[in-house]
C-alpha positions as CSV (number, residue, x, y, z in Angstrom):
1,X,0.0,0.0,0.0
2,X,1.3,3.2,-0.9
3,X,1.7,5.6,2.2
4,X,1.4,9.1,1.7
5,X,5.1,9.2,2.6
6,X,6.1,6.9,0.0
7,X,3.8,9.2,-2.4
8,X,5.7,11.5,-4.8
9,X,4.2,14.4,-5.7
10,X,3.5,16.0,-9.7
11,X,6.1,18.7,-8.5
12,X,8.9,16.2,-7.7
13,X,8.2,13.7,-10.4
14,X,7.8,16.5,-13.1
15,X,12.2,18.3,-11.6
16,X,12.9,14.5,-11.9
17,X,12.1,14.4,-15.9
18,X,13.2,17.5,-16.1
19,X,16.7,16.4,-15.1
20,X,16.7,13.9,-17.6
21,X,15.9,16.0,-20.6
22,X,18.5,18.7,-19.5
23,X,20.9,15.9,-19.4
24,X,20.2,14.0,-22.4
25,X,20.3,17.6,-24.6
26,X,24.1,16.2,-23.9
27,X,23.6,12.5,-24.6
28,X,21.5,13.4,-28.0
29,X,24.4,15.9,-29.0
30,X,27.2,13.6,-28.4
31,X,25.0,10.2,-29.5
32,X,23.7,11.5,-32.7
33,X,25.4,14.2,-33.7
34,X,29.2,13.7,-32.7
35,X,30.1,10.7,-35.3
36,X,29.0,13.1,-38.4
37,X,30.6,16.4,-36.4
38,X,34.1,14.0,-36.3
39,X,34.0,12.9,-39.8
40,X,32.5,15.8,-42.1
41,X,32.9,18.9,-40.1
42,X,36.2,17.8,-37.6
43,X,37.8,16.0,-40.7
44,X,38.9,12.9,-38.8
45,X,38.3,9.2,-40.5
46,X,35.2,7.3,-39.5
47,X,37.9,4.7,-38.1
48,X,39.5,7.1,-35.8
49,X,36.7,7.9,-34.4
50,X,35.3,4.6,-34.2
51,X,38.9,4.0,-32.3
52,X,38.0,7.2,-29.7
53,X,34.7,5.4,-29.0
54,X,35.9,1.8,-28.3
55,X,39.1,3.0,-26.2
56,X,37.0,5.4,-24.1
57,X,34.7,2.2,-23.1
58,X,37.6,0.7,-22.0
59,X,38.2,3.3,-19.7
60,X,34.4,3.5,-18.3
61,X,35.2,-0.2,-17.6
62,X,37.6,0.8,-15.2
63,X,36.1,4.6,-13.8
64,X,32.5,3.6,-13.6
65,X,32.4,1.1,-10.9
66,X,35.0,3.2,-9.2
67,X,33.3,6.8,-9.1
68,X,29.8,4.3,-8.1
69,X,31.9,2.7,-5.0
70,X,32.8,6.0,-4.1
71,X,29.3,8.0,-4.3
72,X,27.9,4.9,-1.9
73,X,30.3,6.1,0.4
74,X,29.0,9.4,1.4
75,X,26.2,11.1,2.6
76,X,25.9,15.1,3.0
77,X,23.0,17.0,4.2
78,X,21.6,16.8,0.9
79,X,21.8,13.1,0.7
80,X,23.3,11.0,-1.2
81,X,23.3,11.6,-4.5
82,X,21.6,14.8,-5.0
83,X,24.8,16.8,-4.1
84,X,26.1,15.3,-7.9
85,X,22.9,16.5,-9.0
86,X,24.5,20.3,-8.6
87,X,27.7,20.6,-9.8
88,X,28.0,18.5,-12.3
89,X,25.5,19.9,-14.9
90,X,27.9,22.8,-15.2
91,X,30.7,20.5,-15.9
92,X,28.5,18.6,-18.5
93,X,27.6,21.8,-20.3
94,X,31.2,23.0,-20.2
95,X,32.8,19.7,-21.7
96,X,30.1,19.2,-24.1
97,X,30.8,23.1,-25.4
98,X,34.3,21.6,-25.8
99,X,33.7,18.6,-27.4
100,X,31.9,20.3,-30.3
101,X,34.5,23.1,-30.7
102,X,36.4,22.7,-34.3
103,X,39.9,23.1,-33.6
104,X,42.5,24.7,-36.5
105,X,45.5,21.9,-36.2
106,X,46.4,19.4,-38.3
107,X,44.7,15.9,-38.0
108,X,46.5,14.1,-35.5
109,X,46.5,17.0,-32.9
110,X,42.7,16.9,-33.6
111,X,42.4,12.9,-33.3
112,X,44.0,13.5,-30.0
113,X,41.6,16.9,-28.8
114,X,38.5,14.7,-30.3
115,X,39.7,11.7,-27.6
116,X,40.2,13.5,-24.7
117,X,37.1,15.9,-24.9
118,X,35.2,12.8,-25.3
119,X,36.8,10.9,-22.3
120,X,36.1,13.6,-20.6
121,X,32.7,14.0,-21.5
122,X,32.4,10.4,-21.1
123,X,33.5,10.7,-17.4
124,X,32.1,13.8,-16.4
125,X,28.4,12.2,-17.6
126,X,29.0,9.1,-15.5
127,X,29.5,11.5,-12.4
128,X,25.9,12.9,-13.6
129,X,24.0,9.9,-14.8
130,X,24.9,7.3,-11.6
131,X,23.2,10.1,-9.0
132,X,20.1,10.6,-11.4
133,X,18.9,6.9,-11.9
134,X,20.3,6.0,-8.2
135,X,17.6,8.5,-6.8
136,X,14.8,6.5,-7.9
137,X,15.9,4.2,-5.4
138,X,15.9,6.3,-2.4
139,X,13.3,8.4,-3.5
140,X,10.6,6.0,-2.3
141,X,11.0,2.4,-1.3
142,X,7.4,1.5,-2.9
143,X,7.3,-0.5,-6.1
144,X,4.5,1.0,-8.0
145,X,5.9,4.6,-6.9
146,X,9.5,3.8,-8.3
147,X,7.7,2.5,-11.2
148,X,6.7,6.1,-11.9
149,X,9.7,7.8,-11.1
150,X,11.8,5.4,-13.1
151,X,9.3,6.0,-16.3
152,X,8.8,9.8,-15.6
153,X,13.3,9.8,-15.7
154,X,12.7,7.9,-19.1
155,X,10.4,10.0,-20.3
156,X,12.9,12.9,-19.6
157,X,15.7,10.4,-21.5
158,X,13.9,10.2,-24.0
159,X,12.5,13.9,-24.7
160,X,15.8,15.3,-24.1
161,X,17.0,13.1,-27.0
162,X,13.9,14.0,-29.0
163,X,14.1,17.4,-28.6
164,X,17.8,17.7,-29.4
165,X,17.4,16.0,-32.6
166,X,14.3,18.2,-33.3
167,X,16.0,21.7,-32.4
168,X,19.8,21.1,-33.1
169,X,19.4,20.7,-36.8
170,X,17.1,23.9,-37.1
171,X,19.7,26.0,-34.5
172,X,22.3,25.0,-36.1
173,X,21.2,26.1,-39.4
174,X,20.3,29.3,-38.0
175,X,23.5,30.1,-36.9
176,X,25.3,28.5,-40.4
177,X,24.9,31.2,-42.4
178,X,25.5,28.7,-45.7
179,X,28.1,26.9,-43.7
180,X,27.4,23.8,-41.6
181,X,30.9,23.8,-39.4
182,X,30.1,27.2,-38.0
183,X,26.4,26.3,-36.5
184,X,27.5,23.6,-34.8
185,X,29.5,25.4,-31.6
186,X,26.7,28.2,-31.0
187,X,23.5,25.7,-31.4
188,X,25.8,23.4,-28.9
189,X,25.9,26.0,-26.5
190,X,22.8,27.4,-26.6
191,X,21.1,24.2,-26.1
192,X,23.1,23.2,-23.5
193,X,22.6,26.5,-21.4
194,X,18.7,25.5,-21.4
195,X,19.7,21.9,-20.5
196,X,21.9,23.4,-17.2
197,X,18.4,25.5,-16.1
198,X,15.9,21.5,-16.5
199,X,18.9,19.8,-14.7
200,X,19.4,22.3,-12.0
201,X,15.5,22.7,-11.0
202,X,15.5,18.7,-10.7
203,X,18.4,19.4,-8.0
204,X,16.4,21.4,-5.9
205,X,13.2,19.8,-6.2
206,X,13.9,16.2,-5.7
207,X,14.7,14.6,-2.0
208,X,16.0,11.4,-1.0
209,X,13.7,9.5,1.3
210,X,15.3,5.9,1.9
211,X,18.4,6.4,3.8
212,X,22.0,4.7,3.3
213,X,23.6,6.9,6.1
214,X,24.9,4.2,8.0
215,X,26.3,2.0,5.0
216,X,30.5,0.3,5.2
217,X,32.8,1.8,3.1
218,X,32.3,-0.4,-0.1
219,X,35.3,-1.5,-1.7
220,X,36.5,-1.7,-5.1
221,X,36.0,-5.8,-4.6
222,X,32.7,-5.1,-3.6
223,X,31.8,-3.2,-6.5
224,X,32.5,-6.4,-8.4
225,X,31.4,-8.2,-6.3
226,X,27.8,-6.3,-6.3
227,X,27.3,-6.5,-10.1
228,X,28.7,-10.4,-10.2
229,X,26.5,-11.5,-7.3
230,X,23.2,-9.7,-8.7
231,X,22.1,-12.4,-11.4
232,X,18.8,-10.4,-12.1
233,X,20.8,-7.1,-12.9
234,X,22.7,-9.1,-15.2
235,X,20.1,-10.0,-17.8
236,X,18.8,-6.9,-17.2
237,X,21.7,-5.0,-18.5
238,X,22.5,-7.4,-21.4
239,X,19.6,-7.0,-22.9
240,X,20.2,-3.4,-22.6
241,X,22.9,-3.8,-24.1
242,X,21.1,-5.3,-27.2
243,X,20.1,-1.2,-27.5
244,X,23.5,-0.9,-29.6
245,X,21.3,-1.5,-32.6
246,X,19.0,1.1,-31.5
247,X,22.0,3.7,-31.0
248,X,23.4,2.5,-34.3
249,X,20.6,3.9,-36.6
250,X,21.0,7.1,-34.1
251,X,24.2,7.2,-35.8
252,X,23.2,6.5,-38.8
253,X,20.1,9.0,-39.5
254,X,21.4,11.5,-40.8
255,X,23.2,9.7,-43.4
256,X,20.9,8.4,-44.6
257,X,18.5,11.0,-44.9
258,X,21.3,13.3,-46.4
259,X,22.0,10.6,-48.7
260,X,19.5,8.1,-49.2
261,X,16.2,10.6,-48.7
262,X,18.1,13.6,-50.4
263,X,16.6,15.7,-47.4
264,X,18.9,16.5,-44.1
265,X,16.0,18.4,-42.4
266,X,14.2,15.2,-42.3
267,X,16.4,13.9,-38.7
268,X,14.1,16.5,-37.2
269,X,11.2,14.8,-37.9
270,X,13.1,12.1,-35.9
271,X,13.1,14.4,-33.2
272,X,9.5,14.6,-33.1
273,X,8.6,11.1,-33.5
274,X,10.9,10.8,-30.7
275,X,9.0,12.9,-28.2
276,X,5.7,11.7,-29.4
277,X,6.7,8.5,-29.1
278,X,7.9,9.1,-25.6
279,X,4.1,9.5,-24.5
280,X,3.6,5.7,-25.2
281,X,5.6,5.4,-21.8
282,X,3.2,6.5,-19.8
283,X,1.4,3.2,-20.2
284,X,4.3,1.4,-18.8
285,X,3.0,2.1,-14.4
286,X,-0.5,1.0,-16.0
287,X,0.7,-2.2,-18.0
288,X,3.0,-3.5,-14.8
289,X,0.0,-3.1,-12.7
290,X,-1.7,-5.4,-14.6
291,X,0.9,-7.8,-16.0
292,X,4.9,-9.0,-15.5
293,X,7.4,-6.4,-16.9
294,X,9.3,-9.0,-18.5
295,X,6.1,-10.2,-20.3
296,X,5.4,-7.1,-21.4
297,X,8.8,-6.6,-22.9
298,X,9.0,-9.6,-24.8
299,X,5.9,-8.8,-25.9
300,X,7.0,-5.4,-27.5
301,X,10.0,-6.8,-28.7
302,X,8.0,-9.3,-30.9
303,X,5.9,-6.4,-32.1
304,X,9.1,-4.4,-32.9
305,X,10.4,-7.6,-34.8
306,X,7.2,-7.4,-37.4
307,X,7.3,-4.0,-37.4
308,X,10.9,-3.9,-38.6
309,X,10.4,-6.6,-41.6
310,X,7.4,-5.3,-42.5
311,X,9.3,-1.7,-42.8
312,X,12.1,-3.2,-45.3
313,X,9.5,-4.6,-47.3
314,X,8.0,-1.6,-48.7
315,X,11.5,0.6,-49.3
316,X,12.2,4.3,-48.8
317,X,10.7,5.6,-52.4
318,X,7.7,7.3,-49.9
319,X,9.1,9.3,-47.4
320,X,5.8,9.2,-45.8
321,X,5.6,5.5,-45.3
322,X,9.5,6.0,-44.2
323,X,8.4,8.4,-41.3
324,X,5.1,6.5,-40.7
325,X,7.5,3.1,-40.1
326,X,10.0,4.5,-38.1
327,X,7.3,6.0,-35.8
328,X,6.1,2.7,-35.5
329,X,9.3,0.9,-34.4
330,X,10.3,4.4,-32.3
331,X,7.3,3.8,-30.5
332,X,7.6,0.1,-29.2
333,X,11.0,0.0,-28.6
334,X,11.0,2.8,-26.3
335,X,8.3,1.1,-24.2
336,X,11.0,-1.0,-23.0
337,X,13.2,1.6,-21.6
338,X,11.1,2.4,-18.7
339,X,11.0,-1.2,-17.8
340,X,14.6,-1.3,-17.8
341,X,14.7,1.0,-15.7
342,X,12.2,-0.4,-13.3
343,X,13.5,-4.2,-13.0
344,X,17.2,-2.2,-12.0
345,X,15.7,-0.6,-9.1
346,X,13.8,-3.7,-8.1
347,X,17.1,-5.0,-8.6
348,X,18.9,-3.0,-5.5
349,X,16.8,-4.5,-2.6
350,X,18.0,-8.3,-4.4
351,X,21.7,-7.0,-3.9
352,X,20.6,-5.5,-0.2
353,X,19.6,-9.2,0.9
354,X,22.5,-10.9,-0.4
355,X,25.6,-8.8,0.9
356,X,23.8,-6.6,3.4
357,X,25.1,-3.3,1.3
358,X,23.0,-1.1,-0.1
359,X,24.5,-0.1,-3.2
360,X,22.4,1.5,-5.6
361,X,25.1,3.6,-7.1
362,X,26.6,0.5,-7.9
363,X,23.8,-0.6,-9.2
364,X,23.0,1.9,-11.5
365,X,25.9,2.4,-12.6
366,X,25.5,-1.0,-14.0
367,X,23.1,1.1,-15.9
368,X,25.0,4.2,-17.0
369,X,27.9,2.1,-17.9
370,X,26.0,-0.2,-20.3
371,X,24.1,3.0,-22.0
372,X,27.5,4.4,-22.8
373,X,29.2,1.0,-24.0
374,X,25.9,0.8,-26.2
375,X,26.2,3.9,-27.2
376,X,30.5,3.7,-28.0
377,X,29.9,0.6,-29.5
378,X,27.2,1.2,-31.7
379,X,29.4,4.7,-32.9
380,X,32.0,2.4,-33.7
381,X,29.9,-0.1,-35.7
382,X,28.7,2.4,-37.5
383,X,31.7,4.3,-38.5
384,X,33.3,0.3,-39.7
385,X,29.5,-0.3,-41.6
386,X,30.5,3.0,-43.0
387,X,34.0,2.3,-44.3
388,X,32.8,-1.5,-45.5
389,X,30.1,-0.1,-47.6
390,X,31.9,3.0,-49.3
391,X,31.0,5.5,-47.8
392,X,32.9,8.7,-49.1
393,X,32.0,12.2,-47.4
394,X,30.4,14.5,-49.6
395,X,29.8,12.8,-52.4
396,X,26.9,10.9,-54.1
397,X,27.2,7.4,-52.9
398,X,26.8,3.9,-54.4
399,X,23.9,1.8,-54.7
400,X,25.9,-0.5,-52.5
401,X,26.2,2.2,-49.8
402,X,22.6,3.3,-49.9
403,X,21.4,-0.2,-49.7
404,X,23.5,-0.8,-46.8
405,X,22.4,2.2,-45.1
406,X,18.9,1.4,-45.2
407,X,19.1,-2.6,-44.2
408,X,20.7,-1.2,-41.2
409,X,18.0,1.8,-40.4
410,X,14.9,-0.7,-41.0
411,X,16.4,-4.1,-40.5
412,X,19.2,-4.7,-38.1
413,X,17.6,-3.7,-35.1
414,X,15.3,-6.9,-35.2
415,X,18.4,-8.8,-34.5
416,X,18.8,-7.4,-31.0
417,X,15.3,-7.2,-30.5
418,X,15.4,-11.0,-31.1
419,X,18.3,-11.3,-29.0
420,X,16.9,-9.2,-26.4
421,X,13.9,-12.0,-26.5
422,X,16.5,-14.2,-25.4
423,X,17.6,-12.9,-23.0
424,X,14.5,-12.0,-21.1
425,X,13.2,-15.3,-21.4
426,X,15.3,-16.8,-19.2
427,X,15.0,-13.3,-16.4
428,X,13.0,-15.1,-13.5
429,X,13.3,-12.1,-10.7
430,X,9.7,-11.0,-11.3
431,X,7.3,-8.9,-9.1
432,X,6.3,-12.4,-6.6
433,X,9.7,-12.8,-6.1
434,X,10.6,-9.2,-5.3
435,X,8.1,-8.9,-2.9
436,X,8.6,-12.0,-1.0
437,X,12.2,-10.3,-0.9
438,X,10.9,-7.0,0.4
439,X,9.2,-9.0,2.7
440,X,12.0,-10.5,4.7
441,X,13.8,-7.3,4.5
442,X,11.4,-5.5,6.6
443,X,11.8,-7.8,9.1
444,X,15.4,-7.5,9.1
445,X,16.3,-11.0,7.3
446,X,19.1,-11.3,4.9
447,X,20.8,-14.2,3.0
448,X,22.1,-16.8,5.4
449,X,25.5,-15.9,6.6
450,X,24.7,-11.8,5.9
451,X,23.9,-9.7,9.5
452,X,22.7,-5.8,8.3
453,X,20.4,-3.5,10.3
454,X,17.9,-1.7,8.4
455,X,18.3,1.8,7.7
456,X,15.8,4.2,8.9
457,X,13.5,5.8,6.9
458,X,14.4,10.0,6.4
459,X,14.1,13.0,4.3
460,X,17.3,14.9,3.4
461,X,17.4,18.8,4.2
462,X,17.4,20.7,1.1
């Protein structure tokens, strides 16, 4: 039963999406629009930067369980994680600025700027990201109340994507004046200043409610040992994962509606789509009220599946029956974001009752890290599809690399739907068996051999 402490109000749920669209006016910059900045308006190879993004995994590998140790060993008067919430947007607007700036050197000094502005970023954003999905879990310990927190942070995901891809293109051809590399740096900022004011209101309009105060120091082998010991979190984040194909006709768009469709301004019809398609989460608290979550995401994967074949079947003569598709597929897959997001949380009271640690930094991070390995890795895919097709920068391209483009946008993505069908068919943590969990914990029960008080229940000052 939801108490009215447990309750979160409009006011808090509404700061909490609009943290995540003032952060993902980053993520949408760098996801989308970072690959085509490197290669047509930077100057770097599409291997290079497929390099940058594959190396700069490698060091989240290392950095994100380390920064999510850390953050679950301190508490402030703010809480947790809402102090992160404050700083770092600056620092996200500031080395997202920089990582769009077009630097006069010759190519390797800008292969090497390109790299380190997007470790950077890459670091900076894990600092951000951790805090923001962690909160759902201390923001209320009841399930169908996460369950709307975790869909209204999605929903901000997913608008703050949506809207960058609608309003970058048109800002930065505002500012062009005829040339494309000199809209790019003031469309960056200015849409990043407006992302600092959504991120910044979340701050001060959130509060943590479930406290960790009295948590051990968690180790750098507990990190591992957190993620490796929480088999539900696992499938969860592979078939997260699987989102690589999603992220790779990201990439991919505006190729191939500069090339293929003969009309750029079409990626901000993406854009819309994208934050229309972002109201179909709002049936996600409804659905898991009535059925499984991982039902319901097998379920929309199937549908995605048909969708996707039936959209390679008809071509991309009609770029009405192109958008009309692609709002189709937009639509279902992003259904299952909020899920993922939901089974994580549910996930941190299964790593609770097995070590006795709370550690839903950790956790999440699980979270963050997998989004940007998705992300890097589906940049780097598509920079090698590029290169093994034919792609050549400004120029017309071959029937070989406009067929290519377009299997990928309408076909590929069924693979890691499929895959992600996989996956989630052998997930067995579902709502009985977190609640039976929940259960013992509030009566102070833990895995054999595990002795942990529970934490009180508390509101941070603001």
């Amino acid at each position: 039963m939801t108490t009215l402490h447990n309750k979160l109000s409009n006011k808090e749920l509404m700061s909490y999406f609009g943290y995540g669209i003032g952060q993902c006016f980053s993520f949408g910059l760098v996801g989308s629009f970072i690959l085509y900045f490197y290669t047509d308006i930077l100057g770097i190879s599409p291997l290079a930067a497929s390099s940058i993004f594959l190396i700069a995994r490698v060091w989240d590998a290392v950095n994100d369980p380390l920064i999510a140790g850390y953050m679950d060993t301190l508490e402030s008067r703010f809480g947790k994680f809402r102090p992160y919430m404050l700083f770092t947007p600056f620092l996200i607007v500031l080395v997202t600025i920089a990582s769009f700036y077009n630097i006069d050197a010759d190519t390797s000094t800008k292969v090497m700027y390109a790299g380190i502005t997007y470790l950077l970023w890459g670091t900076l954003y894990t600092i951000s990201d951790v805090p923001f999905w962690s909160m759902s879990s201390v923001m209320t310990d009841e399930p169908q109340e996460r369950a709307k927190a975790a869909t209204c942070a999605m929903l901000g995901v997913n608008a703050g994507i949506g809207a960058t891809l609608v309003i970058f293109p048109k800002l930065s051809a505002f500012f062009a004046d005829g040339r494309t590399d000199q809209g790019y740096l003031p469309a960056v900022i200015v849409l990043m200043i407006a992302g600092l004011l959504f991120m910044l209101n979340g701050f001060y309009n959130t509060k943590e409610r479930i406290s960790t105060a009295n948590c051990e120091k968690v180790t750098l082998k507990d990190t591992f040992q957190a993620v490796r010991k929480n088999k539900p979190l696992f499938f969860i984040l592979a078939a997260f994962f699987m989102n690589v194909f999603f992220n790779l006709v990201n990439g991919l768009y505006i190729f191939f509606f500069t090339y293929n469709m003969g009309d750029v301004s079409l990626v901000s019809l993406i854009g819309t789509i994208t934050l229309v398609s972002a109201i179909a989460c709002l049936a996600t608290p409804i659905l898991t009220k009535r059925f499984k979550k991982r039902d319901i995401f097998i379920t929309l994967c199937v549908l995605e599946i048909i969708a996707r074949i039936g959209f390679y079947m008809t071509g991309y003569d009609n770029p009405t029956v192109v958008m009309s598709w692609l709002a189709v597929v937009t639509g279902i897959f992003m259904m299952t974001n909020p899920l993922i997001s939901a089974m994580i949380a549910d996930t941190v009271e299964y790593s609770y009752y097995h070590s006795g640690k709370r550690t839903a930094a950790i956790t999440f991070s699980g979270q963050t890290f997998t989004g940007k390995l998705s992300v890097a890795v589906a940049g780097g895919l598509t920079g090698v599809i590029l290169t093994m097709i034919g792609y050549v920068p400004n120029v017309e391209q071959t029937e070989t690399a406009l067929n290519g483009m377009f299997f990928c946008v309408a076909l590929l993505p069924a693979l890691g739907a499929l895959v992600r069908i996989f996956i989630m068919s052998r997930y067995t943590f579902t709502e009985d068996q977190h609640a039976i969990l929940r259960e013992k914990l509030s009566r102070g029960e833990f895995a054999e051999g595990v002795e942990r008080a529970m934490p009180e229940v508390r509101e941070a000052s603001i």
